[in-house]
N, CA and C atoms as a LAMMPS dump frame, in Angstrom:
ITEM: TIMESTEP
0
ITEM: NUMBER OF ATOMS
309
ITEM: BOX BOUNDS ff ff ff
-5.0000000000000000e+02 5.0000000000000000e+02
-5.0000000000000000e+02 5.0000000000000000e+02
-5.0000000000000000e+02 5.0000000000000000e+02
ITEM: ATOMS id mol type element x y z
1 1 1 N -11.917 20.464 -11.412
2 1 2 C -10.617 19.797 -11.54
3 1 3 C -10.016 19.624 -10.155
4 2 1 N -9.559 18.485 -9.578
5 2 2 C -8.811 18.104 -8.775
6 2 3 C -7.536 19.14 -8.536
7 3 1 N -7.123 19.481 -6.924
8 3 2 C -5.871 19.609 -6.926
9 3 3 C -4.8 18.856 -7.451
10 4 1 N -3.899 19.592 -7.167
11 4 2 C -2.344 18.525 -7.416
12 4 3 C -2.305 17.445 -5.859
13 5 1 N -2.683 18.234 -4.832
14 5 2 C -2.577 16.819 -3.649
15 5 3 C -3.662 15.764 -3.88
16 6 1 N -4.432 16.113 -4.146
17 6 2 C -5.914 15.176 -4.113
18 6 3 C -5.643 14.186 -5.668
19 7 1 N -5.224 14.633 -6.718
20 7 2 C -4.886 13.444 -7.808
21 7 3 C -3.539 13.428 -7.448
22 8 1 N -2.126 13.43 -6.74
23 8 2 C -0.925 12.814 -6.124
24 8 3 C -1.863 11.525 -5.089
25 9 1 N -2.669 11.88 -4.497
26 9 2 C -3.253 10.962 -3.243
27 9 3 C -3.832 9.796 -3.927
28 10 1 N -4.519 10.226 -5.064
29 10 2 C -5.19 9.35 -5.786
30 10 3 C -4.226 8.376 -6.696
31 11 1 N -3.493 8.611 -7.046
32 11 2 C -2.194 7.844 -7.908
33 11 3 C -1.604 7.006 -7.457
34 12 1 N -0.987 7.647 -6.492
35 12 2 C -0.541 6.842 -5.009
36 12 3 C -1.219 5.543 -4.594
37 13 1 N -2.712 5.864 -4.263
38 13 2 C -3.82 4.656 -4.076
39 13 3 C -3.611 3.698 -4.793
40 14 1 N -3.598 4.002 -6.367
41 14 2 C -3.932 3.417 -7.529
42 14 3 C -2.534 2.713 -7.478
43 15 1 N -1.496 2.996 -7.363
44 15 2 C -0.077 2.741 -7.751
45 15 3 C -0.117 1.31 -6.248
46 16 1 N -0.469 1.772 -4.82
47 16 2 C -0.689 0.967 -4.24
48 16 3 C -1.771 -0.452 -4.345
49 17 1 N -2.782 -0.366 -4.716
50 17 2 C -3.331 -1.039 -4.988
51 17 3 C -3.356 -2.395 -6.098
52 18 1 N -2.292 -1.807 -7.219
53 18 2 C -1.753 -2.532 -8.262
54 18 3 C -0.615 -3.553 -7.741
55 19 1 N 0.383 -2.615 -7.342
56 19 2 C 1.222 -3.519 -6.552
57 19 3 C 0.928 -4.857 -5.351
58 20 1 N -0.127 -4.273 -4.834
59 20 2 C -0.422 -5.283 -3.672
60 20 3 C -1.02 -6.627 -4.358
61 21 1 N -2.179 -6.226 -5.701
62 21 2 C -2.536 -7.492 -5.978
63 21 3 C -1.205 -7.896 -7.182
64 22 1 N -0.26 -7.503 -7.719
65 22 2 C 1.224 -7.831 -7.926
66 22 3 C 1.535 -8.72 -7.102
67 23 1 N 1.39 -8.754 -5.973
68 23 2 C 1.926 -9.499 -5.144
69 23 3 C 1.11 -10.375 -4.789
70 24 1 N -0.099 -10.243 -4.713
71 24 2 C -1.108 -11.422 -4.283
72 24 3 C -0.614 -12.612 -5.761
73 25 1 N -0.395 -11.804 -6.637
74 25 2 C -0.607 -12.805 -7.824
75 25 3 C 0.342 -13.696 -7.538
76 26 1 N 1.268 -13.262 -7.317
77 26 2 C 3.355 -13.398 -7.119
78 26 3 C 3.006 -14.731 -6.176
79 27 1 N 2.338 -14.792 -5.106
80 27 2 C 1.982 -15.449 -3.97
81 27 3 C 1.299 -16.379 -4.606
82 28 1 N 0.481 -16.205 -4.928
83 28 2 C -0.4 -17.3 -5.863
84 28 3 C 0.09 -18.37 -6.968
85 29 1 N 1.265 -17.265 -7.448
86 29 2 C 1.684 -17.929 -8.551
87 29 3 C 3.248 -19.412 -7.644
88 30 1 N 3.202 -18.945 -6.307
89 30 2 C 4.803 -19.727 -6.255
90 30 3 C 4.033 -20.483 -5.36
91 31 1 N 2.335 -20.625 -4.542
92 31 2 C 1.58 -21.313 -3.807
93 31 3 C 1.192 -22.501 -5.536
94 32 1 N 1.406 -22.411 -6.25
95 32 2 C 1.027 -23.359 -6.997
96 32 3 C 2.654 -24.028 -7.897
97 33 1 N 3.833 -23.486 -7.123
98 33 2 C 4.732 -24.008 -8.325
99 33 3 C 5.046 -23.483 -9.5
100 34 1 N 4.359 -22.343 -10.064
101 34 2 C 4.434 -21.963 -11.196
102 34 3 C 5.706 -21.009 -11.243
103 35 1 N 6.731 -20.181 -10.14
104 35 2 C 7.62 -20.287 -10.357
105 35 3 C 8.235 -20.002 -8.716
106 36 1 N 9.924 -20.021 -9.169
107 36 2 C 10.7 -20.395 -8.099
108 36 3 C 10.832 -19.825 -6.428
109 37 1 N 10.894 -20.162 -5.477
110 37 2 C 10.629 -19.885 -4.267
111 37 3 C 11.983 -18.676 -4.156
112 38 1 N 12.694 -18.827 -4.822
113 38 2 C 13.821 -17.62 -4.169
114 38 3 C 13.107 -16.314 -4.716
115 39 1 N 13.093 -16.593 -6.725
116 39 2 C 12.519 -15.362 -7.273
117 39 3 C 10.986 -14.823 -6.643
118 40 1 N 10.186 -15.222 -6.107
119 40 2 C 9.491 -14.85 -5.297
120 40 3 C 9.471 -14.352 -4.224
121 41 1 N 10.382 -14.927 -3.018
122 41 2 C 11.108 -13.743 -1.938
123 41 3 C 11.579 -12.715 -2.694
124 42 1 N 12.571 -12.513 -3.369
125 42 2 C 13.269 -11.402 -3.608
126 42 3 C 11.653 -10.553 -3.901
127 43 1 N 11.37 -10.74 -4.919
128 43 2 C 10.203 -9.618 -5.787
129 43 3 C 8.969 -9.334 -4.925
130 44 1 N 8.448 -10.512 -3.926
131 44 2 C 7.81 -10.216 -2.953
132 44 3 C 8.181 -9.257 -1.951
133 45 1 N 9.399 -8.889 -1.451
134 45 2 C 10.32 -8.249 -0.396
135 45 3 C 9.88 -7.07 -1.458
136 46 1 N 10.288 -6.589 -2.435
137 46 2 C 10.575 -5.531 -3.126
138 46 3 C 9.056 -5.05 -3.053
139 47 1 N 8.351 -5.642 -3.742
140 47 2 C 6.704 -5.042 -3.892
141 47 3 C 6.147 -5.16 -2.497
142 48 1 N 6.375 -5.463 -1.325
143 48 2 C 5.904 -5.037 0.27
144 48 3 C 6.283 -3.541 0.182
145 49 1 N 8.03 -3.502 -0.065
146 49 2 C 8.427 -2.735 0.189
147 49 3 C 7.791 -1.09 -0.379
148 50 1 N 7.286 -1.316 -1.724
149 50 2 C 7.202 -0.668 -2.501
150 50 3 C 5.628 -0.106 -2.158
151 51 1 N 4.639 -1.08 -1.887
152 51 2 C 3.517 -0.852 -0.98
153 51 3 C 3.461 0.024 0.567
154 52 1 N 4.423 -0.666 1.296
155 52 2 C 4.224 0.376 2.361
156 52 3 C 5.054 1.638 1.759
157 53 1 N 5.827 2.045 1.271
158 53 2 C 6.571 3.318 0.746
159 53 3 C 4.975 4.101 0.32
160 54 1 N 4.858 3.7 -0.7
161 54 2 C 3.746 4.148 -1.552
162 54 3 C 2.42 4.525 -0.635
163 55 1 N 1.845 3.647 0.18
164 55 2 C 0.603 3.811 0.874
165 55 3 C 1.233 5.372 2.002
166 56 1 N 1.96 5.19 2.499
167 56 2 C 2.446 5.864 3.258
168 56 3 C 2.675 7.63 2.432
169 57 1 N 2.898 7.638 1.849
170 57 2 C 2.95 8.601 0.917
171 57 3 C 1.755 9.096 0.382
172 58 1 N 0.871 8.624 -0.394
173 58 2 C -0.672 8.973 -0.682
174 58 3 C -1.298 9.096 0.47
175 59 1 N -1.412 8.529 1.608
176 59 2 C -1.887 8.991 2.584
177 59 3 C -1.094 10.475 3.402
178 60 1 N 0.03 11.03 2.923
179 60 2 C 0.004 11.985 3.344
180 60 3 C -0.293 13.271 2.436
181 61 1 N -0.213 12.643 0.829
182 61 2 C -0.849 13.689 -0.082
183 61 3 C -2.075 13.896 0.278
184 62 1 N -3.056 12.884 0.574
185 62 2 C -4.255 12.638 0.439
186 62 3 C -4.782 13.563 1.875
187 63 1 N -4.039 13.691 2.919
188 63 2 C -4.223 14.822 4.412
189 63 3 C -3.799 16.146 3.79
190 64 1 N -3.218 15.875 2.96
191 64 2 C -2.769 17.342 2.252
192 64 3 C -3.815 18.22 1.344
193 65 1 N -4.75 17.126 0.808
194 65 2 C -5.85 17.338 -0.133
195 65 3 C -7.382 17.511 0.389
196 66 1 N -6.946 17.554 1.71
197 66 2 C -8.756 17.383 2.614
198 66 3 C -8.946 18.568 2.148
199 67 1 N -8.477 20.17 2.047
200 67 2 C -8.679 20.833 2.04
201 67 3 C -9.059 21.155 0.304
202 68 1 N -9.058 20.332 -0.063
203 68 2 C -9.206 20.718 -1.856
204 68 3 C -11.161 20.451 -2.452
205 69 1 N -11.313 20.761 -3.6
206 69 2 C -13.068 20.898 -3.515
207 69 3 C -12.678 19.214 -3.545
208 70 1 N -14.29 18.95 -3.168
209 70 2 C -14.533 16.93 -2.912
210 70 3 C -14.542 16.882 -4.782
211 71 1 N -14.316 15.909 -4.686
212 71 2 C -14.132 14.799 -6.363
213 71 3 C -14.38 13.46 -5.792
214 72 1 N -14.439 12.55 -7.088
215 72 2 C -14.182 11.646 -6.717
216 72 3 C -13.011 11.035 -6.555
217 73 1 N -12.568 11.416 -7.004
218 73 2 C -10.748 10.642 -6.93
219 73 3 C -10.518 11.298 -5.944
220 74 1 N -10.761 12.421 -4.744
221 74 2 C -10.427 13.024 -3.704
222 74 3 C -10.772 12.265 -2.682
223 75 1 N -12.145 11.922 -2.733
224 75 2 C -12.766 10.48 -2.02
225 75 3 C -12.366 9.275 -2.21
226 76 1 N -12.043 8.727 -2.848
227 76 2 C -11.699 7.38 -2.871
228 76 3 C -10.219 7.231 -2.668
229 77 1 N -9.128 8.39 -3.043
230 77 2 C -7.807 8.777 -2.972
231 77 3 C -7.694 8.351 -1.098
232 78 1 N -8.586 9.431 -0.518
233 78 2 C -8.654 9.449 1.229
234 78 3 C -9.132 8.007 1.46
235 79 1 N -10.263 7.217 1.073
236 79 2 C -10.505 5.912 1.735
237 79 3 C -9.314 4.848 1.05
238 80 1 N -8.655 5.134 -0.164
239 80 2 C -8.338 4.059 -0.265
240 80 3 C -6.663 3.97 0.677
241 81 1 N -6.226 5.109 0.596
242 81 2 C -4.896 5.933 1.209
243 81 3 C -5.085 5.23 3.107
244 82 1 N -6.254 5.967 3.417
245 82 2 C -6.665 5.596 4.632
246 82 3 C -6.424 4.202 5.605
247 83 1 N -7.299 3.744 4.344
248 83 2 C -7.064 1.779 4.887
249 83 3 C -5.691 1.172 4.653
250 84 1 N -5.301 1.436 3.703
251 84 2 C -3.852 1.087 3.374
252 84 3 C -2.739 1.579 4.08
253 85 1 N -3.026 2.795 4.799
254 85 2 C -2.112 3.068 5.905
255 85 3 C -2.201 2.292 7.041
256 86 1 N -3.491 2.274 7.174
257 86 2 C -4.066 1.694 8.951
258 86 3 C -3.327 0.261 8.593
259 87 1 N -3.522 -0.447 7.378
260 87 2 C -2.854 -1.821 7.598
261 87 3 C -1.4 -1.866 7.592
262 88 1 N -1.112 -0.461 7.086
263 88 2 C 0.217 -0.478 7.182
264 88 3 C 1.014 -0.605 9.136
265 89 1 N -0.132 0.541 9.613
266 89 2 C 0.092 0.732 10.726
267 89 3 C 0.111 -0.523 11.504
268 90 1 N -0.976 -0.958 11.266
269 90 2 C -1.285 -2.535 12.257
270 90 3 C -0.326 -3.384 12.21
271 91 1 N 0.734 -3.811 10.621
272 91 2 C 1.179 -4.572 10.392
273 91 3 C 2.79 -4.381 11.519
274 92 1 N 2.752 -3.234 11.563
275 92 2 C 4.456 -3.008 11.946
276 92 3 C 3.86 -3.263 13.49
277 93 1 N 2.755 -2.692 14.249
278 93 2 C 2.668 -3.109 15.815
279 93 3 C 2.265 -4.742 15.899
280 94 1 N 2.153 -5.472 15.11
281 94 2 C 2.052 -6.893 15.023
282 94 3 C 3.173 -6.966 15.441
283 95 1 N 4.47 -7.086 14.758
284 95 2 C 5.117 -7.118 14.057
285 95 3 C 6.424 -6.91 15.549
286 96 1 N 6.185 -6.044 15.992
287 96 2 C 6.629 -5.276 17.026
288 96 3 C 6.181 -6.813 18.43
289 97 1 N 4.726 -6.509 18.348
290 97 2 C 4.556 -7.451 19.82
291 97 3 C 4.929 -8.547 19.716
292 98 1 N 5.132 -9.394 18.401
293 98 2 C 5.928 -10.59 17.888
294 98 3 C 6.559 -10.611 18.479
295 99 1 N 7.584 -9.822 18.058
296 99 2 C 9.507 -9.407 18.359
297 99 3 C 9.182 -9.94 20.032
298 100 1 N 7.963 -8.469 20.296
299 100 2 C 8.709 -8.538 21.996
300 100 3 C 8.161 -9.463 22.508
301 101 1 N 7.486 -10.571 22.441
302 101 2 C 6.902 -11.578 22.678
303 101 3 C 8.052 -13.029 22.395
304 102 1 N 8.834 -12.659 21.653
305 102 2 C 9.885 -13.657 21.295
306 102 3 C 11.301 -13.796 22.067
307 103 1 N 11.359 -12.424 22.369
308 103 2 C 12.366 -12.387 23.54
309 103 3 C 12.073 -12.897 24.825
C-alpha cells in the first residue's frame, strides 16, 4: 500500500492532468466558435490557475514520497508531478525574459 505522500502526489498528477486537457478542450472548443471568447478567458485563466496551484503541490507531495516503498502510482505520481512542474518552471522564466525584454 502506498503512503499518504506518494497517493497525495499521485492525485495531484491526476487532478493536474485532467484540468490541463480541460483546458486544451476549452481552447479547442472557442478555436472553432463553439463557444464565447470572454467565457473562455475567464475559465481558461481559472483552470491555468488551478494547474499551476495543483502541479506545484503534487510535486512537493510527490519529494515528500521518494522516501515511501516504489508503487506504481509512486512512479508515475514523481514523473508526472516532475514534468508538470519543470513546465511550470519554464513557463514563468519565459514569461519573466518577455517582461524584461519588453521594457
Amino acid at each position: 500500500m502506498t503512503s499518504s505522500h506518494s497517493k497525495k502526489g499521485f492525485q495531484f498528477a491526476i487532478i493536474t492532468i485532467v484540468t490541463f486537457l480541460l483546458f486544451l478542450l476549452l481552447q479547442f472548443l472557442a478555436a472553432n466558435e463553439k463557444i464565447s471568447l470572454d467565457f473562455y478567458r475567464y475559465v481558461s485563466g481559472f483552470l491555468m490557475i488551478l494547474v499551476f496551484v495543483s502541479s506545484i503541490i503534487g510535486f512537493v507531495f510527490s519529494m515528500k514520497g521518494l522516501k515511501d516503498p516504489n508503487s506504481v502510482k509512486k512512479i508515475f505520481g514523481i514523473i508526472a508531478n516532475s514534468i508538470l512542474f519543470l513546465l511550470f518552471v519554464v513557463t514563468v522564466v519565459m514569461r519573466y525574459i518577455d517582461f524584461k525584454n519588453a521594457l
